[in-house]
FILOZA-509936 format. One record per atom (N, C-alpha, C, O): chain; atom name; x, y, z. Coordinates in pm, 1 decimal, decimal comma. Layout:
% residues N
REC   mol   atom       east      north         up
REC     A     CA          X          Y          Z
...
This chain:
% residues 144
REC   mol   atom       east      north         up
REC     A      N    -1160,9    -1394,9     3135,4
REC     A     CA    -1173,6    -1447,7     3000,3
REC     A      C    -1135,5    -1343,0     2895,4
REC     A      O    -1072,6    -1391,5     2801,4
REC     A      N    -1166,7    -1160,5     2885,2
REC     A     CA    -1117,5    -1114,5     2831,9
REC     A      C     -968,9    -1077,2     2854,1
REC     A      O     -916,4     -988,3     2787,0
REC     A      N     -911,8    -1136,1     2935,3
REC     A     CA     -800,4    -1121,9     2934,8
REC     A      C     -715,7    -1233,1     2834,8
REC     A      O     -597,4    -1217,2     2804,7
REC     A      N     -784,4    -1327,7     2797,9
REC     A     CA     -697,5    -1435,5     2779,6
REC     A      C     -746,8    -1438,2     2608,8
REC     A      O     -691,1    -1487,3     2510,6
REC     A      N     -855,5    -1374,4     2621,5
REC     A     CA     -870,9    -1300,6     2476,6
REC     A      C     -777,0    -1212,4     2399,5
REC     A      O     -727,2    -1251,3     2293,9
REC     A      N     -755,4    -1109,7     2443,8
REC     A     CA     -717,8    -1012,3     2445,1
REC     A      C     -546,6    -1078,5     2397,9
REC     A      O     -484,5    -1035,6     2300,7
REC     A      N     -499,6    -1179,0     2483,4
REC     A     CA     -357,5    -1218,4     2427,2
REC     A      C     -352,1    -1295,6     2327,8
REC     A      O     -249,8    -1292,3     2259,5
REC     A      N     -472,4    -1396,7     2287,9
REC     A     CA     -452,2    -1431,8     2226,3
REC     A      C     -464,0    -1370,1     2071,0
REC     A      O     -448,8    -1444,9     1974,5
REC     A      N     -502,5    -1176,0     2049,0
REC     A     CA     -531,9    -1123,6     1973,5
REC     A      C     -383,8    -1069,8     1935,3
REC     A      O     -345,8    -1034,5     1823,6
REC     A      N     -300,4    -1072,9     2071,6
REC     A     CA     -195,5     -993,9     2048,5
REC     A      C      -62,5    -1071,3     1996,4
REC     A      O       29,1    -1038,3     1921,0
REC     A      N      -86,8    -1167,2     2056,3
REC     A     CA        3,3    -1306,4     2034,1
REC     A      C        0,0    -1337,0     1871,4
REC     A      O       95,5    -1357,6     1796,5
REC     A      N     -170,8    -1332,5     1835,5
REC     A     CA     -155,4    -1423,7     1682,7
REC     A      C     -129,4    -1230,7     1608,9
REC     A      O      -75,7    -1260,0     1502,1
REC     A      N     -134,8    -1128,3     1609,0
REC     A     CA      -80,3    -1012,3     1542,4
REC     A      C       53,7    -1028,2     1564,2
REC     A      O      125,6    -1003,7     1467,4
REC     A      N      110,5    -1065,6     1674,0
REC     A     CA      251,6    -1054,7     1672,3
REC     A      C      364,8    -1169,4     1625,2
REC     A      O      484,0    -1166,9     1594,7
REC     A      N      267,6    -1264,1     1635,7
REC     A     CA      310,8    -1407,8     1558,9
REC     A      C      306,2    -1360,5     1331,3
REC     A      O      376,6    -1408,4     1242,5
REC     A      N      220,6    -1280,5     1324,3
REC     A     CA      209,2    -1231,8     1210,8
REC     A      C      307,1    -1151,8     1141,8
REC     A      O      349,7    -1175,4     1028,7
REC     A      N      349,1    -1029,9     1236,2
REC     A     CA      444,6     -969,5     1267,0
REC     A      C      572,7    -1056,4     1213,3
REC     A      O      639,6    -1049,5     1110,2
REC     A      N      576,9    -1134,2     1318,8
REC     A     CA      681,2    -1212,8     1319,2
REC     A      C      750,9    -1287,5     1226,0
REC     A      O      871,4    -1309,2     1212,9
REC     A      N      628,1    -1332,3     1147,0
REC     A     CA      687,9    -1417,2     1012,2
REC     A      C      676,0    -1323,9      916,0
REC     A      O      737,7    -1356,7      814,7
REC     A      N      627,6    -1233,1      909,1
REC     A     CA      695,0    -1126,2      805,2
REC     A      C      816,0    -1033,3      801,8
REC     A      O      875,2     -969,6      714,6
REC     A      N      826,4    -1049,8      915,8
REC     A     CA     1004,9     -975,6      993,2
REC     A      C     1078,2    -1074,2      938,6
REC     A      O     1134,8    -1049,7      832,1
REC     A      N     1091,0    -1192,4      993,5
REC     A     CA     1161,2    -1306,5      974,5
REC     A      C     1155,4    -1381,9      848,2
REC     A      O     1216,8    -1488,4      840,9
REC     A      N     1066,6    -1323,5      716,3
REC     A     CA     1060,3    -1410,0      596,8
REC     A      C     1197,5    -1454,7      538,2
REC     A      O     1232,1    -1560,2      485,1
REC     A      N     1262,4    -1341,8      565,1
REC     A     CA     1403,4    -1392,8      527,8
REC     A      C     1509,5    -1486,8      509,4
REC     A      O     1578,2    -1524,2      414,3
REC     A      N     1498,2    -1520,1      664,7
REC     A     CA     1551,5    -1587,3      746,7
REC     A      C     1549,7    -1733,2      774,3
REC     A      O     1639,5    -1811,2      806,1
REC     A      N     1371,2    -1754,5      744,9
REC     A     CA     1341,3    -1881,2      784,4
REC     A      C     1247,2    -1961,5      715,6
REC     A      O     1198,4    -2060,7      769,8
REC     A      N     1214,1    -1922,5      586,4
REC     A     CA     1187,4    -1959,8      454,9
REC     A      C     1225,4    -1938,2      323,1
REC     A      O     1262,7    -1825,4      290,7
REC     A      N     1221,9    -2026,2      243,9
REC     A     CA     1319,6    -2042,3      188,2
REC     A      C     1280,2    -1967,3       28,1
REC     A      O     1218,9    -2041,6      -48,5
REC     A      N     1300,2    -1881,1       -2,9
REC     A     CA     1180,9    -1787,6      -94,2
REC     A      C     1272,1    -1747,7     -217,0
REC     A      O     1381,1    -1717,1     -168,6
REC     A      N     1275,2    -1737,5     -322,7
REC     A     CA     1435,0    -1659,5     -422,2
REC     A      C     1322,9    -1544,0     -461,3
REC     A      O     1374,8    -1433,6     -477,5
REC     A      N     1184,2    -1547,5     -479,1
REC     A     CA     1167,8    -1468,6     -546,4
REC     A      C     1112,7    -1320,5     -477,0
REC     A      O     1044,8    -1231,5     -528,2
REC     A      N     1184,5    -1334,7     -306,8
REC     A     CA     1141,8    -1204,1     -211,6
REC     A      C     1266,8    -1100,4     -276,5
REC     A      O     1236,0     -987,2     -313,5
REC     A      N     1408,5    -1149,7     -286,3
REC     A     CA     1443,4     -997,0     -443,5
REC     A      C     1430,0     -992,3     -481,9
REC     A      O     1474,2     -888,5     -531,2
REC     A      N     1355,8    -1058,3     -558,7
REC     A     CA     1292,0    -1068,5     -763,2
REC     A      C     1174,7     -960,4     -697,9
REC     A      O     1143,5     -899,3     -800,1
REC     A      N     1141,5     -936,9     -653,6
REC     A     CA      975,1     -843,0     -644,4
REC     A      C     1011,5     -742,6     -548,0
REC     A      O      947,6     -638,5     -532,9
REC     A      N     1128,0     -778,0     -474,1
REC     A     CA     1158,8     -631,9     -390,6
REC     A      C     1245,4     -511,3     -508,3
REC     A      O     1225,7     -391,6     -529,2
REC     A      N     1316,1     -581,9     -549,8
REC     A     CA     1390,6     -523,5     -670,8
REC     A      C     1246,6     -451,3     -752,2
REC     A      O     1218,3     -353,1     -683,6
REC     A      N     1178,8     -458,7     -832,3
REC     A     CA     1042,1     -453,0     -852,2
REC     A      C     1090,2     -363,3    -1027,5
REC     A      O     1080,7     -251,1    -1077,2
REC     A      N     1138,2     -489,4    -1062,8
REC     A     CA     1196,8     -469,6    -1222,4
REC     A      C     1184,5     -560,0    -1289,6
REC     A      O     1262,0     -654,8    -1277,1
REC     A      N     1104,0     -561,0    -1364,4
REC     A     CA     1065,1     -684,8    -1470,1
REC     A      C     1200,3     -731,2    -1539,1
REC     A      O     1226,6     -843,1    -1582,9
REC     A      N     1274,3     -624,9    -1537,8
REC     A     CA     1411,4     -718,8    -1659,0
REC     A      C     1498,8     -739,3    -1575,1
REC     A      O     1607,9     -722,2    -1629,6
REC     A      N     1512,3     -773,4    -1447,1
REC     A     CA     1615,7     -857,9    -1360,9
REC     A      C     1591,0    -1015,9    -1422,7
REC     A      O     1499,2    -1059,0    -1492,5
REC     A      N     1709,5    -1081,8    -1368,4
REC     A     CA     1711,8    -1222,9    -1436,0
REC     A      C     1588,9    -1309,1    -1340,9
REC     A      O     1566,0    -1270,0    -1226,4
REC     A      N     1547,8    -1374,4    -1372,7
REC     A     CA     1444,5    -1487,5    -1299,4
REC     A      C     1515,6    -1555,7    -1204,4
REC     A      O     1612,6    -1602,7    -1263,8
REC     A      N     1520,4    -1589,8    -1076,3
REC     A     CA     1580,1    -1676,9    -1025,4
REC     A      C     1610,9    -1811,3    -1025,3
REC     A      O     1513,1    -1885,5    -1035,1
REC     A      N     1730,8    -1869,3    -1016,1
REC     A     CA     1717,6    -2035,5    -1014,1
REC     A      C     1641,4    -2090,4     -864,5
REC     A      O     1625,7    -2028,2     -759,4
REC     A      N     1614,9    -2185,7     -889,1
REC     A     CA     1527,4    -2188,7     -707,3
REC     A      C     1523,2    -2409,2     -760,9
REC     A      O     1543,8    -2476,2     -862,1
REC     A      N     1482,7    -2435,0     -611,8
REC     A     CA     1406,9    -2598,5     -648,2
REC     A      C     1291,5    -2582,4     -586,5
REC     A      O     1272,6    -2524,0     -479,8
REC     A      N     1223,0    -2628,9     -646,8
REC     A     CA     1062,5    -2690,9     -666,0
REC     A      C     1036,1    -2748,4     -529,9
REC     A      O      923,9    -2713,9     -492,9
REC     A      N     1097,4    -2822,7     -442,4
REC     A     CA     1062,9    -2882,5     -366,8
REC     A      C     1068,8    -2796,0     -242,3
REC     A      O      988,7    -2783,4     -149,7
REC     A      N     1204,2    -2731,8     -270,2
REC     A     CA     1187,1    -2651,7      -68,5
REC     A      C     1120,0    -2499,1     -131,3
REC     A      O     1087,7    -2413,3      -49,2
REC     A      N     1098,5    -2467,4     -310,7
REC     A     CA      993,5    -2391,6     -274,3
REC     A      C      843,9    -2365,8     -260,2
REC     A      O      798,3    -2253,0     -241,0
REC     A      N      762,6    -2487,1     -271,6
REC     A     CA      691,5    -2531,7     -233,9
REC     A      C      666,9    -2541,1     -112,7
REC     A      O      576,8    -2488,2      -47,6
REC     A      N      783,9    -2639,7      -67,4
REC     A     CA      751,0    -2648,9      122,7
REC     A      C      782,1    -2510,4      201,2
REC     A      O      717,0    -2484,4      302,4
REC     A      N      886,3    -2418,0      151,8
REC     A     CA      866,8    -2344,5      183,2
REC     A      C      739,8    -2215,1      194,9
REC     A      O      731,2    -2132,0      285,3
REC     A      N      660,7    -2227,7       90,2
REC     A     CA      529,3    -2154,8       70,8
REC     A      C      426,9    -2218,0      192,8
REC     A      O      373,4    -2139,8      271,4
REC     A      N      402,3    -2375,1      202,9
REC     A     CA      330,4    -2410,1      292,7
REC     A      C      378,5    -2407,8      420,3
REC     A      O      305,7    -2370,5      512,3
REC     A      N      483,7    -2440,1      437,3
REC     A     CA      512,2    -2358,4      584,8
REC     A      C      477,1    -2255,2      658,2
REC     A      O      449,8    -2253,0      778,3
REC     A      N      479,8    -2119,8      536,4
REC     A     CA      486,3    -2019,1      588,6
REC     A      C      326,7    -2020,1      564,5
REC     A      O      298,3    -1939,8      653,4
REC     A      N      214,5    -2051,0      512,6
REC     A     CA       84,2    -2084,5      469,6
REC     A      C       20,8    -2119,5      628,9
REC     A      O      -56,2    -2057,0      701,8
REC     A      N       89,2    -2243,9      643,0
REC     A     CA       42,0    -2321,3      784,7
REC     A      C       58,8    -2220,9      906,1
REC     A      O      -37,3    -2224,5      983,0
REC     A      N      173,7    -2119,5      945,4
REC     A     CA      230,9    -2028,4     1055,3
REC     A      C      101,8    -1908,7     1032,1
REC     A      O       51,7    -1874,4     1139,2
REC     A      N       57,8    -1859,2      940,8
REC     A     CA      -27,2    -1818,3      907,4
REC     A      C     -132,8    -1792,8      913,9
REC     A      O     -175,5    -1678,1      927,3
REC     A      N     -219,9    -1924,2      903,4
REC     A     CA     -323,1    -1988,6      861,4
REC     A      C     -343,3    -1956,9     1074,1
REC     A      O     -412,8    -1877,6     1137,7
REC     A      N     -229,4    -2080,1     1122,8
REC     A     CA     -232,4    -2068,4     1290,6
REC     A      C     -245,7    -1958,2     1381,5
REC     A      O     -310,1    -1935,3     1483,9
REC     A      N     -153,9    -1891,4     1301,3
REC     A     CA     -161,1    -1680,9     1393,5
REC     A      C     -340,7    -1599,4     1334,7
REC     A      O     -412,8    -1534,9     1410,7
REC     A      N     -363,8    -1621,1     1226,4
REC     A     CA     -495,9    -1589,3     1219,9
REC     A      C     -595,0    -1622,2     1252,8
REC     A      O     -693,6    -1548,6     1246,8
REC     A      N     -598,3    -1801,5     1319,0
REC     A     CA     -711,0    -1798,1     1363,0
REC     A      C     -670,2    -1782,4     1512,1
REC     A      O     -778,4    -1785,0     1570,6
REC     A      N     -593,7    -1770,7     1584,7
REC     A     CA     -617,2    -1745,3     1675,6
REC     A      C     -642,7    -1562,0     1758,7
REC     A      O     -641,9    -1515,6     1872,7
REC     A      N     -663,7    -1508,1     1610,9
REC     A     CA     -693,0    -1358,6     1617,4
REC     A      C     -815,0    -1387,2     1605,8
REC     A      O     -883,0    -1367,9     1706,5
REC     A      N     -888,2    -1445,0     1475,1
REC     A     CA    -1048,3    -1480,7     1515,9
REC     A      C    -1086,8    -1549,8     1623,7
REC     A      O    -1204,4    -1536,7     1657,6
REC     A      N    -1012,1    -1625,5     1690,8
REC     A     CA    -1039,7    -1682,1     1821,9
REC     A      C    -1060,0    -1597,3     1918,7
REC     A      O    -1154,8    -1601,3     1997,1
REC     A      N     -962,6    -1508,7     1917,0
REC     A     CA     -985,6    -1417,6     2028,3
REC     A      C    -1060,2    -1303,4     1993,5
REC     A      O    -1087,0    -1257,0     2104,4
REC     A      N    -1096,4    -1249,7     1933,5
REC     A     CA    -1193,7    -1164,6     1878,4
REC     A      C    -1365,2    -1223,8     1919,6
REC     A      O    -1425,6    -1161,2     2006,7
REC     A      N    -1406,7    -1296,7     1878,5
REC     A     CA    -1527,0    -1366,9     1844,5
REC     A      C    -1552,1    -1478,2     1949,2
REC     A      O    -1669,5    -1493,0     1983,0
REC     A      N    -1444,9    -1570,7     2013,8
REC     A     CA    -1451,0    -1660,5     2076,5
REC     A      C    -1544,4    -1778,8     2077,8
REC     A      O    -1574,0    -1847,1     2175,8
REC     A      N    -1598,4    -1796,2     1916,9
REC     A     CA    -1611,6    -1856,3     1872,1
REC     A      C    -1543,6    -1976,8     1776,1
REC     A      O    -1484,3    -1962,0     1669,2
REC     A      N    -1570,6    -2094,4     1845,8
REC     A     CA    -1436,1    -2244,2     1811,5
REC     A      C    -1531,8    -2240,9     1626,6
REC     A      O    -1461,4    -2255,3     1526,7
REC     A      N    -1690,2    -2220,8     1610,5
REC     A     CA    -1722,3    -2262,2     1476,1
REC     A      C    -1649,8    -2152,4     1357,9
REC     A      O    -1573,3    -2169,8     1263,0
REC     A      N    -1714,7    -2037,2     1415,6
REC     A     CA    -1636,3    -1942,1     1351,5
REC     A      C    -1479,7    -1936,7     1303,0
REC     A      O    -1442,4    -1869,7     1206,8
REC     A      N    -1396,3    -2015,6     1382,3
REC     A     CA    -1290,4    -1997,0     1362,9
REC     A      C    -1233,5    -2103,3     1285,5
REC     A      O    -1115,7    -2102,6     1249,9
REC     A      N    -1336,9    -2219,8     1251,5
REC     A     CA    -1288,6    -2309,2     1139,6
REC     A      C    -1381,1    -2238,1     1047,4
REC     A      O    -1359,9    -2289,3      937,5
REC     A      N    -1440,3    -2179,0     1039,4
REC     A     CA    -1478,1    -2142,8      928,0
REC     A      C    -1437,8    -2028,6      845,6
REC     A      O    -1468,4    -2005,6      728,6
REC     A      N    -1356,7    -1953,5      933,9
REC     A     CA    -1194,9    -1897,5      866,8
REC     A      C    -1131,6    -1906,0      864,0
REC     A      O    -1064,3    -1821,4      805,1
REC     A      N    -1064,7    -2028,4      928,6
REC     A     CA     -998,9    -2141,7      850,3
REC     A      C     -973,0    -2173,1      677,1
REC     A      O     -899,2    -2163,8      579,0
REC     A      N    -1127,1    -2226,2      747,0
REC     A     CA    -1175,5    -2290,2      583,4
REC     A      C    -1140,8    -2185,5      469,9
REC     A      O    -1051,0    -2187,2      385,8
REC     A      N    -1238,4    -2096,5      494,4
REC     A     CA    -1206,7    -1968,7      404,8
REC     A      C    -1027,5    -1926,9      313,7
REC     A      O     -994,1    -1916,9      195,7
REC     A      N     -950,9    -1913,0      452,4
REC     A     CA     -811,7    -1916,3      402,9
REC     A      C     -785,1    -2039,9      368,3
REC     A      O     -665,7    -2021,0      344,9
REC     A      N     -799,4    -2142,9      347,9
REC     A     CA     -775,4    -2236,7      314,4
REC     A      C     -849,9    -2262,6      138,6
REC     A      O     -798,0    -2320,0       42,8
REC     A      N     -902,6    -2236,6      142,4
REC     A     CA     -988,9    -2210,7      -16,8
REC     A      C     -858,5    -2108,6      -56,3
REC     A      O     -749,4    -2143,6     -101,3
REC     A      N     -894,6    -2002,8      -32,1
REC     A     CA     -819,1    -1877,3     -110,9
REC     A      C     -682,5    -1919,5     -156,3
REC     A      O     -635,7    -1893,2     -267,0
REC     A      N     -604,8    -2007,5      -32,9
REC     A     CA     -501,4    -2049,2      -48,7
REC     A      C     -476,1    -2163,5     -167,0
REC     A      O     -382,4    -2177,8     -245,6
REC     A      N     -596,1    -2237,3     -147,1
REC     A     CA     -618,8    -2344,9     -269,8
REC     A      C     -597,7    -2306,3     -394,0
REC     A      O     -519,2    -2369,5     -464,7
REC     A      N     -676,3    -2176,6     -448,4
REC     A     CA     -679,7    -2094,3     -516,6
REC     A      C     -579,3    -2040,4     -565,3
REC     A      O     -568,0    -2047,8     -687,6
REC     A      N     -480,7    -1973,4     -492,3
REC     A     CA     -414,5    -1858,1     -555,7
REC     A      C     -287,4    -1913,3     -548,5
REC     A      O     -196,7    -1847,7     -599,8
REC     A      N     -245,6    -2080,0     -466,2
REC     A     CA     -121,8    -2113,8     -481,8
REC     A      C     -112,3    -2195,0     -613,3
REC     A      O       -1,1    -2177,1     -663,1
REC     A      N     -193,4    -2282,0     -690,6
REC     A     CA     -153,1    -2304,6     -842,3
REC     A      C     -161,9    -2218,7     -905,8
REC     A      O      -80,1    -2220,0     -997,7
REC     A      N     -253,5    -2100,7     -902,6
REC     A     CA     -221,8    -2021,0     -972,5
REC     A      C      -61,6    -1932,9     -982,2
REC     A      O      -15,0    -1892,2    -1088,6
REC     A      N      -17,0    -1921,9     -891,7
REC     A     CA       96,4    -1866,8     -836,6
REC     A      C      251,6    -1977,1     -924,8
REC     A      O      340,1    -1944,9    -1004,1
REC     A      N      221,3    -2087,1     -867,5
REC     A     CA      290,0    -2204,4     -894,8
REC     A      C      295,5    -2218,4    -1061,0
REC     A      O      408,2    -2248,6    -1100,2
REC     A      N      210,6    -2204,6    -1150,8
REC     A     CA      165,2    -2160,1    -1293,7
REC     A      C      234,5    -2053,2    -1360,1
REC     A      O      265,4    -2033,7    -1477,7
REC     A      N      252,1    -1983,0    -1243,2
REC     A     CA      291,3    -1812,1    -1300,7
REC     A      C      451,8    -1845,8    -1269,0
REC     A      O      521,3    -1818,9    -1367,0
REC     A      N      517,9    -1891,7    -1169,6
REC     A     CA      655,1    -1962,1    -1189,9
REC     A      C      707,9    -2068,3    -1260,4
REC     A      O      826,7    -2100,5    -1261,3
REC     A      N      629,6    -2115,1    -1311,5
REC     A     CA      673,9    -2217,5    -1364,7
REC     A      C      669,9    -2140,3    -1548,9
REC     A      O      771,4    -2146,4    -1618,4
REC     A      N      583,0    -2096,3    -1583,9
REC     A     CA      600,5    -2017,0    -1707,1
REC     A      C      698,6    -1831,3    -1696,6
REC     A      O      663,1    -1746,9    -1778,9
REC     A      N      772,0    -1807,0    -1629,3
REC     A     CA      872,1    -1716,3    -1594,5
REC     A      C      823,1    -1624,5    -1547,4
REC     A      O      886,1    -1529,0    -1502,0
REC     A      N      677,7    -1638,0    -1549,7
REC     A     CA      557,8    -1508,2    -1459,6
REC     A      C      532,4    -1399,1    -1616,9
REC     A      O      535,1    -1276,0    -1619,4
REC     A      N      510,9    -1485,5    -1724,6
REC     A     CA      513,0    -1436,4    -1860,7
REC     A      C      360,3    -1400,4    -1879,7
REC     A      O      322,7    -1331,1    -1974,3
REC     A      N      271,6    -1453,4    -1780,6
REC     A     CA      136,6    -1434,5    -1792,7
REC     A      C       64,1    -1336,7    -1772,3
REC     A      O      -54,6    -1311,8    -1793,8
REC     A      N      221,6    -1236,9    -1689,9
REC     A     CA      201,4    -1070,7    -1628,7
REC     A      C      301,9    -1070,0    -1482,8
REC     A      O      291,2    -1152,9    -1392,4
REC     A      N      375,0     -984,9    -1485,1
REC     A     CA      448,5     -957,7    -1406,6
REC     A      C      319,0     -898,8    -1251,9
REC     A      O      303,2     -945,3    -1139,0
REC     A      N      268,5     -809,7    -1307,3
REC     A     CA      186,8     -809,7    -1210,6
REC     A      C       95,0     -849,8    -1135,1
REC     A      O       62,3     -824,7    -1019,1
REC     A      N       41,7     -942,3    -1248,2
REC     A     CA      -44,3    -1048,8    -1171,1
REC     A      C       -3,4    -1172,2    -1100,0
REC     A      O      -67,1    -1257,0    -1037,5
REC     A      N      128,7    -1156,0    -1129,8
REC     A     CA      240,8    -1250,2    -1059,7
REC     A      C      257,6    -1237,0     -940,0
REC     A      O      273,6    -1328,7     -859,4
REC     A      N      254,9    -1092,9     -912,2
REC     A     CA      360,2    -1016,6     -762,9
REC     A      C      149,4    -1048,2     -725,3
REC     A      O      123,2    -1154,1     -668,3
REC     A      N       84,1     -997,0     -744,8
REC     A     CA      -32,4    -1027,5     -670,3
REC     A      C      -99,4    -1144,9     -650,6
REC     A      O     -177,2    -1127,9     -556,7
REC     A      N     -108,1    -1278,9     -703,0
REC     A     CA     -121,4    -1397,7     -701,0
REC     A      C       -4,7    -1412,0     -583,1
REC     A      O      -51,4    -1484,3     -495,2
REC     A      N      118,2    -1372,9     -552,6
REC     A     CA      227,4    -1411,8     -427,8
REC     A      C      159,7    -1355,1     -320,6
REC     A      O      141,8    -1426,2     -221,7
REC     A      N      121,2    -1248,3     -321,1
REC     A     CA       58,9    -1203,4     -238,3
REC     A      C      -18,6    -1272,4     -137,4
REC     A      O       11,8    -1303,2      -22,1
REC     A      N     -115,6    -1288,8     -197,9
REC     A     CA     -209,3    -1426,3     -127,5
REC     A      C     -168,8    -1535,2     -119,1
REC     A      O     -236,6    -1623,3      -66,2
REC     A      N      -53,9    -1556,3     -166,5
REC     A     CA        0,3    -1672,1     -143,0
REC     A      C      103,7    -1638,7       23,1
REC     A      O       90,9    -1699,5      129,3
REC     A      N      204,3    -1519,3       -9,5
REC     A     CA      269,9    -1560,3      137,9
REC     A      C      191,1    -1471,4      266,3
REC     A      O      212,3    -1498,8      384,4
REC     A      N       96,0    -1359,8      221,8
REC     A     CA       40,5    -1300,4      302,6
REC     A      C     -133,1    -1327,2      338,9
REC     A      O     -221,5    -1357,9      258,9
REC     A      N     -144,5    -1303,1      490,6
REC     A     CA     -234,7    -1390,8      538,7
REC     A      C     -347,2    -1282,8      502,8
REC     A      O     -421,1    -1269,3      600,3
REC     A      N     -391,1    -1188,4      378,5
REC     A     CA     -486,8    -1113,2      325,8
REC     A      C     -620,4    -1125,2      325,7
REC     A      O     -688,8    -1028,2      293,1
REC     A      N     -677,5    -1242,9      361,3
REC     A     CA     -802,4    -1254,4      331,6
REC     A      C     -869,0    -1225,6      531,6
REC     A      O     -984,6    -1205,7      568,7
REC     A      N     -750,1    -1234,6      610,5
REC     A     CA     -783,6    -1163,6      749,6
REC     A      C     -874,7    -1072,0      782,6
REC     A      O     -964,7    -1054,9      864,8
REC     A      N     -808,2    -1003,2      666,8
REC     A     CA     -863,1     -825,7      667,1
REC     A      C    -1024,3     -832,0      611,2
REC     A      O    -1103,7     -739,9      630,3
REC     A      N    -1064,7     -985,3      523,1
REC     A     CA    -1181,0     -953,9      513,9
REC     A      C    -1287,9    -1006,5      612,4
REC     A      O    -1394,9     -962,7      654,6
REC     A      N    -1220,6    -1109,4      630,2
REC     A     CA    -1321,6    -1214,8      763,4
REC     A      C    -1358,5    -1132,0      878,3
REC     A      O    -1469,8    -1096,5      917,1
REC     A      N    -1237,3    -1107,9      926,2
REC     A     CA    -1291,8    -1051,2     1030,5
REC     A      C    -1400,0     -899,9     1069,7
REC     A      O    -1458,2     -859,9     1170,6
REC     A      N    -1384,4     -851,2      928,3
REC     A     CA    -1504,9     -742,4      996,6
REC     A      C    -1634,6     -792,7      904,5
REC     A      O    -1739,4     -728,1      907,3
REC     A      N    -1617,2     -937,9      805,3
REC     A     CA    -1729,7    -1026,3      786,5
REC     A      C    -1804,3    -1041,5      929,9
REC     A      O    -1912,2     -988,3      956,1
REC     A      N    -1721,1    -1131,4     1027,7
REC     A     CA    -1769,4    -1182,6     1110,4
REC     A      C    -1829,7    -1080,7     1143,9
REC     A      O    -1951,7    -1087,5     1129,1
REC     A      N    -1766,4     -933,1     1207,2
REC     A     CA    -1812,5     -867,6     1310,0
REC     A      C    -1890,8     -826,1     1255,3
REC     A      O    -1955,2     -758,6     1335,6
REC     A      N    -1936,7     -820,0     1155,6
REC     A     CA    -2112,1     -790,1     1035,3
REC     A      C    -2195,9     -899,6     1143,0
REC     A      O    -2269,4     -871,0     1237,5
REC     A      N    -2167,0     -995,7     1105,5
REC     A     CA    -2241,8    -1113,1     1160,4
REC     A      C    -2269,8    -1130,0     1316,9
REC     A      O    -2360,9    -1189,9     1374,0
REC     A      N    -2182,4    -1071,5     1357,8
REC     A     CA    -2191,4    -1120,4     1529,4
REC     A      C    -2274,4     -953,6     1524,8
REC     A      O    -2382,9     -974,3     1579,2
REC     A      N    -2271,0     -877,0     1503,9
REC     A     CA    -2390,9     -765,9     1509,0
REC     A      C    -2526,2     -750,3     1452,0
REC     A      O    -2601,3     -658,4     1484,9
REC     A      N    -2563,5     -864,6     1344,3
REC     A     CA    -2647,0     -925,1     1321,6
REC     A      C    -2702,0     -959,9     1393,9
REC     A      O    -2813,9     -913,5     1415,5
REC     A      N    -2638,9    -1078,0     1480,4
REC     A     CA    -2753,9    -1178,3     1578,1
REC     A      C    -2776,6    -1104,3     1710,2
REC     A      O    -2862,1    -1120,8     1797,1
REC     A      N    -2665,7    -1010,1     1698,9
REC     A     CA    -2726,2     -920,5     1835,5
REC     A      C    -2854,8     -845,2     1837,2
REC     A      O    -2918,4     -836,0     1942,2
REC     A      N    -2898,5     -788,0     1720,3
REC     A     CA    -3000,3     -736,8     1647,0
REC     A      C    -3137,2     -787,4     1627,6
REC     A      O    -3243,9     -728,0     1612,0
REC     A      N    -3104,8     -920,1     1632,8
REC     A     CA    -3221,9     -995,0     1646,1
REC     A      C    -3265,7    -1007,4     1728,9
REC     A      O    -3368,8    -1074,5     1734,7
C-alpha cells in the first residue's frame, strides 16, 4: 500500500511538473509574455474571452486532479482529499473573477496585483498550504 502511495505522490508532482513545462503548448494563455516580459508598458494583448477562459479552467481542472492525488497519497484519506478539493476550489472561485476583472479593465487596478491574482489562478498554490494543514491535523489525532 505504501508503494502505491508513494506513486501516486510522484505521479500527481510530476503531473504538476508537467503542466507547467507544457503551459505553453497546450493552453491557450496571451498573457504568459505579457508577465514573463515583466514590463508594465508592453502593449496588452489581444486574446478571446472564450478559449481564455476555457483555457484557465482546463488548466484549473489538470490541477485541481494532480493535487489531490498528492493529498491522496500522502494522507490516504478519500475525506480529506475532498476537502482539498473543496478548499482549491473556493480559492479558485475567488481569485478567478477577480483575475477575470483585472483583464477585462487592462489590469489598471495594479499591475501587480494582477500578476498575483494569475497566480492563483494558473498555479496550484494553495497545495503548499493544505498539506502541511493536514499534516498539523493527522498529528493531532495521533496525540490524542
Amino acid at each position: 500500500m505504501k508503494i502505491l502511495s508513494g506513486l501516486l505522490v510522484i505521479l500527481g508532482i510530476c503531473g504538476l511538473i508537467g503542466v507547467r513545462v507544457m503551459e505553453d503548448k497546450i493552453f491557450y494563455d496571451p498573457f504568459l509574455g505579457y508577465f514573463h516580459e515583466a514590463n508594465k508598458n508592453i502593449s496588452f494583448p489581444v486574446f478571446e474571452w472564450g478559449k481564455l477562459v476555457g483555457g484557465y479552467l482546463f488548466r484549473f481542472i489538470l490541477n485541481l486532479f494532480f493535487s489531490c492525488l498528492i493529498i491522496q497519497g500522502l494522507f490516504k484519506n478519500k475525506q480529506w482529499t475532498i476537502q482539498g478539493a473543496l478548499m482549491m476550489v473556493i480559492v479558485f472561485a475567488i481569485a478567478f473573477p477577480l483575475y477575470l476583472f483585472c483583464i477585462q479593465n487592462k489590469f489598471e487596478i495594479g499591475y501587480l496585483f494582477s500578476f498575483y491574482m494569475r497566480r492563483f489562478v494558473i498555479q496550484p498554490l494553495i497545495i503548499l498550504l493544505i498539506v502541511p494543514m493536514f499534516y498539523y491535523r493527522k498529528q493531532m489525532i495521533k496525540s490524542r
